[in-house]
N, C-alpha and C positions, 0 to 999 in steps of 0.2 A: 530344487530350491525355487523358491515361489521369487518370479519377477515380475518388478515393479517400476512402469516408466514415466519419466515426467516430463511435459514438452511445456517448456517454457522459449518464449523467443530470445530472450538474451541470456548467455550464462552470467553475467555479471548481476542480473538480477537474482537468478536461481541461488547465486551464493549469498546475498546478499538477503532474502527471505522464506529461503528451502533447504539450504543446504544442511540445519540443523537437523532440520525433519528426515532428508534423505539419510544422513548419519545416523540416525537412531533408528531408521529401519533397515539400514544396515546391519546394524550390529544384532537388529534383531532375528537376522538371517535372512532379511533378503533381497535378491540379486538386482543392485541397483542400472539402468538405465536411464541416459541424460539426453534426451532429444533438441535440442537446441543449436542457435549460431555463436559454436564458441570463441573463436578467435582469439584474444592471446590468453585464455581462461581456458585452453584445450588441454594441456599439459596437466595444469591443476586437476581438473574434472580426472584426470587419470591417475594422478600419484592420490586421489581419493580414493582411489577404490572403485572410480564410476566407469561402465561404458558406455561411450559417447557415438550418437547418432546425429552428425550434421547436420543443422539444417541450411541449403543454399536458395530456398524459395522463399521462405517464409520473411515478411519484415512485420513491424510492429504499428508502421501507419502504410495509404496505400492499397486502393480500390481497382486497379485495373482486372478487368474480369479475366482475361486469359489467365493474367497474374497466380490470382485467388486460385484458380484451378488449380493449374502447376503447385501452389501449395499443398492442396489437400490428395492431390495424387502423390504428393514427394511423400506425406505424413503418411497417407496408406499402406505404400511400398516397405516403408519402416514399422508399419504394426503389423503385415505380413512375416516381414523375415523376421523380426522378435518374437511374435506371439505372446506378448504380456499378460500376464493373470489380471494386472491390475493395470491403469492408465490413470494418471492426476495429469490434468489439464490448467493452466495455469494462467490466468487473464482472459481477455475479450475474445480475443481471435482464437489464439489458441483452445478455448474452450469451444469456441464454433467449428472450427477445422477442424480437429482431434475430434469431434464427439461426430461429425460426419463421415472420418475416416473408419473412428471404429464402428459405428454400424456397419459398413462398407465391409468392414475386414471380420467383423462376425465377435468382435470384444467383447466379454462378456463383461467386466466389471469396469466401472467411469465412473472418475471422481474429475467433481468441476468444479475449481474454485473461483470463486467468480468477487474479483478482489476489488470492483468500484468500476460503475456505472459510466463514470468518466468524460468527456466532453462531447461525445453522442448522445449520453442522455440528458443533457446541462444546455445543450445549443438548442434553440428555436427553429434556425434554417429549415428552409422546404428538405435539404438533404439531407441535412438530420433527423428530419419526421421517416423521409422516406425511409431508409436503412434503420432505422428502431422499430419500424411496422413490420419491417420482412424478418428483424434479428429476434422479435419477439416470438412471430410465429414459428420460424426456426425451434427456438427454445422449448416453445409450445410441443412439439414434436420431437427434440431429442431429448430432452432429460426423464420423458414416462419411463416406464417398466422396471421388471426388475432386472439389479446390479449396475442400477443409476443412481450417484448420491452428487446434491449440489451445497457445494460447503456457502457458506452469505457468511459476510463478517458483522453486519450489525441487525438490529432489530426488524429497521426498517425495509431494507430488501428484504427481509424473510416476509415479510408482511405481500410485498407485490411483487414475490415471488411465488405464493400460495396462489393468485388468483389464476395463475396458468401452467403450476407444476403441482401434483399431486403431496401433501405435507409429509407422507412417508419416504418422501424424497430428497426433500430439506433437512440440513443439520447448518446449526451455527455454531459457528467457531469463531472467535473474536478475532484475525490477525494471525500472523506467522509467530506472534509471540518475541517476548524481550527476553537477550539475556542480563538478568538481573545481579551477576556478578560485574559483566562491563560497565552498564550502565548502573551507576551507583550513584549516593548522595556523595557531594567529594568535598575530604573533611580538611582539603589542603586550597582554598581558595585565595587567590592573591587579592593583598585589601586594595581594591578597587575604590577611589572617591567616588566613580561615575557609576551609575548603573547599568545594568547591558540586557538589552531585549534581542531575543533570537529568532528569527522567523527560517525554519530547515524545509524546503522544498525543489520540487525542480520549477526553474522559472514561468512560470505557466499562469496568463490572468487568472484563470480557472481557479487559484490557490488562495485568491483573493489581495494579492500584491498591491495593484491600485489602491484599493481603502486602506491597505497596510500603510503605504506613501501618506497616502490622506491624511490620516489618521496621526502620523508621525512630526506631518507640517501643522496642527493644529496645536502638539503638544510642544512645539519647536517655535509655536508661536505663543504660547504659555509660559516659555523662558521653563518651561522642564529641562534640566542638563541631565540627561542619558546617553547612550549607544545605541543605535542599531545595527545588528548585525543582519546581514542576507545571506545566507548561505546554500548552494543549490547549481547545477547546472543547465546552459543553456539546451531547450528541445526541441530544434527546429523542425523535428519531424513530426510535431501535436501543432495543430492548427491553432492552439491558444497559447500560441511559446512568443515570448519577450524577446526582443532585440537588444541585442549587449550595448546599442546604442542608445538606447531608453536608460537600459541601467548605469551607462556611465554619466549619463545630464541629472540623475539621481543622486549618483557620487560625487560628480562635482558641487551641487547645490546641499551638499550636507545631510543627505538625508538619508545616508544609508552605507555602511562599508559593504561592500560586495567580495566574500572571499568565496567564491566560486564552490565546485564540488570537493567536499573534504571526506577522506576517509574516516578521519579520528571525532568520528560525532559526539563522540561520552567527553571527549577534553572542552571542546567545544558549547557542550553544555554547564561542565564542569566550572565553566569561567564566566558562568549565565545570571542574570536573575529572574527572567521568564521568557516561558514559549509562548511565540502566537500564531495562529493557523485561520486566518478568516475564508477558510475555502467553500466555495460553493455548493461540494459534496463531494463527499469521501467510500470508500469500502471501510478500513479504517486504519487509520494514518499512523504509520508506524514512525514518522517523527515525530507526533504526541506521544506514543507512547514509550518512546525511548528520553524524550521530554520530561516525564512523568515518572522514569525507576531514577531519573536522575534527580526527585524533586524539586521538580519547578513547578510553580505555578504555572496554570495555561490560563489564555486566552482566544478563542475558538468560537464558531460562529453554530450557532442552534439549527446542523442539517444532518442530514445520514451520516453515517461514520465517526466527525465530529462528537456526537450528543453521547454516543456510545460509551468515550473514553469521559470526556467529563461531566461533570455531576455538579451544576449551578451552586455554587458560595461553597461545594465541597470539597472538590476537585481545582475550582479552575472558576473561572464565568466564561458564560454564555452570552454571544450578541448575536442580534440579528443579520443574517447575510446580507452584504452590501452596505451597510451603514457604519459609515463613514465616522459617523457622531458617538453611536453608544460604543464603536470599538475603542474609540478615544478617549472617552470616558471610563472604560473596563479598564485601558492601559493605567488612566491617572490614578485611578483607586491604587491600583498594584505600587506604582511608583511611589505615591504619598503614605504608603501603611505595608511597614514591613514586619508587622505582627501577623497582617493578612499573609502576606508574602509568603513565610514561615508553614502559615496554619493551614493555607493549601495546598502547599510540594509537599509538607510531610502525608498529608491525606494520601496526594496524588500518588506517594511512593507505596501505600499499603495499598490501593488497590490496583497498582498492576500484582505486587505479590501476589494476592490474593485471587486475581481474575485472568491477570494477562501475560504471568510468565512462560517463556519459552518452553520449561516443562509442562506446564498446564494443558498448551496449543498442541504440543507433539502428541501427549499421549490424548488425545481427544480426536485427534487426526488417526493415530496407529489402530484405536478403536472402530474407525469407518473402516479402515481396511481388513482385520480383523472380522470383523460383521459381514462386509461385504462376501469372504473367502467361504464363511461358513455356512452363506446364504446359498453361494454358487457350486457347492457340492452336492 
């Protein structure tokens, strides 16, 4: 039985935007492996069908160089005793560890998906230059040869990721993909006087929350009678994470209901009348595009990731990142014209169909594997 591991650092995310994938490469026979810190997700990961390889080094922010070591010795030690045909790597680190363990351990097949650039590549600081100069050349050096495949989820990293990885090496893959029976148009909406705008992220500036504020007190001062909704948790472990004290002098002053991380994101949307995501840059944002099988119009800012899912006056509009004015203005439009409103969600909803469903991603992903096995005999 051909086996295939996946090192994610959290299992709550692995469930959360793999675990479709791992189930249909399951069922396609083959022997699943879950590398990851599962904690109360450990059980789950088991009555699935998965085996699970802890991990007690690894976290998700967090430079201590002993540290980092200890990590990629703890991942090695686990591609030794598995001996995986296949390896998916899964975000920043993980894709950096994992691709230096499995050289180390003699892997022949790695897959990296490499899910957004994230606030290493978004911050100015001298230690942000520093650590993108050594991660790049890293990259530079582990993703050559063959039974190396790096998954990019929008256009634009494929683009500056050619200028330092060989393009037979590149495949794009939009996202982990939607499921488009959960997330649906919902044909039960309660008649709401008010209108309700939805911003779903985790709290992070980086998302563009500030202009979101902005942008809210502007229409707030226009005597717009809406909703805002915030929905997302706080990340104190990403150097651009919000203080729940920030967000409560928000809430107090009107400007925002804050219902924290919710499970039930399709209800949530369900109850909506648009998404908006002014983020700085994205891989690509799987709450737009769960945003978008639920159609809604978006509202999103013209950078990587973002641009991918919408399509200017098709999909959604496009503002400029950081501005404060045209995001306020994208909002008023939506607000004042619910013909637009209408003629975007429904757009929004045929092209995830057609580009970004769950089925789409899986089997376009089971094909890198597939390729990879055939290349490696």
């Amino acid at each position: 039985m051909t086996k295939l591991l996946y090192l994610v650092t959290e299992a709550g995310y692995f469930f959360s935007h793999r675990y479709a994938l791992a189930k249909a490469a399951q069922n396609k026979g083959f022997d699943i492996v879950v590398a990851t810190k599962p904690g109360s997700y450990h059980q789950r990961l088991l009555d699935e069908g998965f085996r699970v390889s802890p991990l007690k080094k690894m976290t998700r922010s967090g430079l201590n160089p002993i540290h980092q070591i200890l990590s990629i010795i703890e991942i090695y030690k686990i591609y030794k005793k598995e001996n995986p045909d296949i390896v998916h790597h899964v975000a920043m680190k993980p894709v950096l560890y994992g691709s230096i363990a499995a050289q180390l351990s003699g892997i022949k097949n790695v897959v990296n998906a490499i899910t957004g650039l994230g606030y290493l590549f978004i911050s100015s600081s001298l230690k942000s230059q520093f650590l993108r100069f050594w991660i790049w050349i890293s990259f530079h050096r582990l993703f050559r040869g063959a039974g190396k495949k790096v998954i990019l989820q929008n256009k634009d990293d494929l683009s500056l990721f050619s200028k330092i990885v060989p393009k037979k090496n590149l495949v794009l893959i939009r996202g982990s993909g939607v499921d488009t029976k959960t997330f649906n148009v919902s044909k039960n909406k309660s008649k709401r006087t008010t209108l309700r705008i939805v911003l779903v992220a985790r709290l992070l500036w980086d998302k563009g929350i500030k202009e979101m504020i902005g942008a809210v007190e502007i229409l707030k001062q226009k005597e717009f009678s809406f909703e805002f909704i915030l929905a997302g948790g706080l990340d104190f472990k990403n150097p651009s994470s919000i203080s729940q004290s920030q967000i409560n002098k928000w809430e107090k002053g009107g400007l925002c209901t804050w219902v924290g991380k919710m499970k039930d994101i399709a209800s949530l949307y369900g109850e909506s009348d648009i998404a908006a995501l002014p983020s700085y840059r994205e891989g690509l944002p799987k709450s737009l595009l769960e945003a978008a099988a639920c159609g809604l119009p978006i509202v999103t800012t013209d950078v990587p990731g973002c641009r991918e899912i919408v399509q200017h006056q098709k999909t959604g509009l496009l503002v400029p990142v950081r501005n404060v004015l045209d995001l306020a203005d994208a909002l008023e439009k939506l607000l004042k014209d619910e013909n637009l409103r209408h003629r975007l969600g429904k757009e929004a909803r045929l092209s995830v169909e057609n580009h970004f469903s769950e089925d789409i991603i899986i089997k376009e992903t089971l094909d890198v594997y597939t390729d990879l096995l055939k290349k490696s005999l």
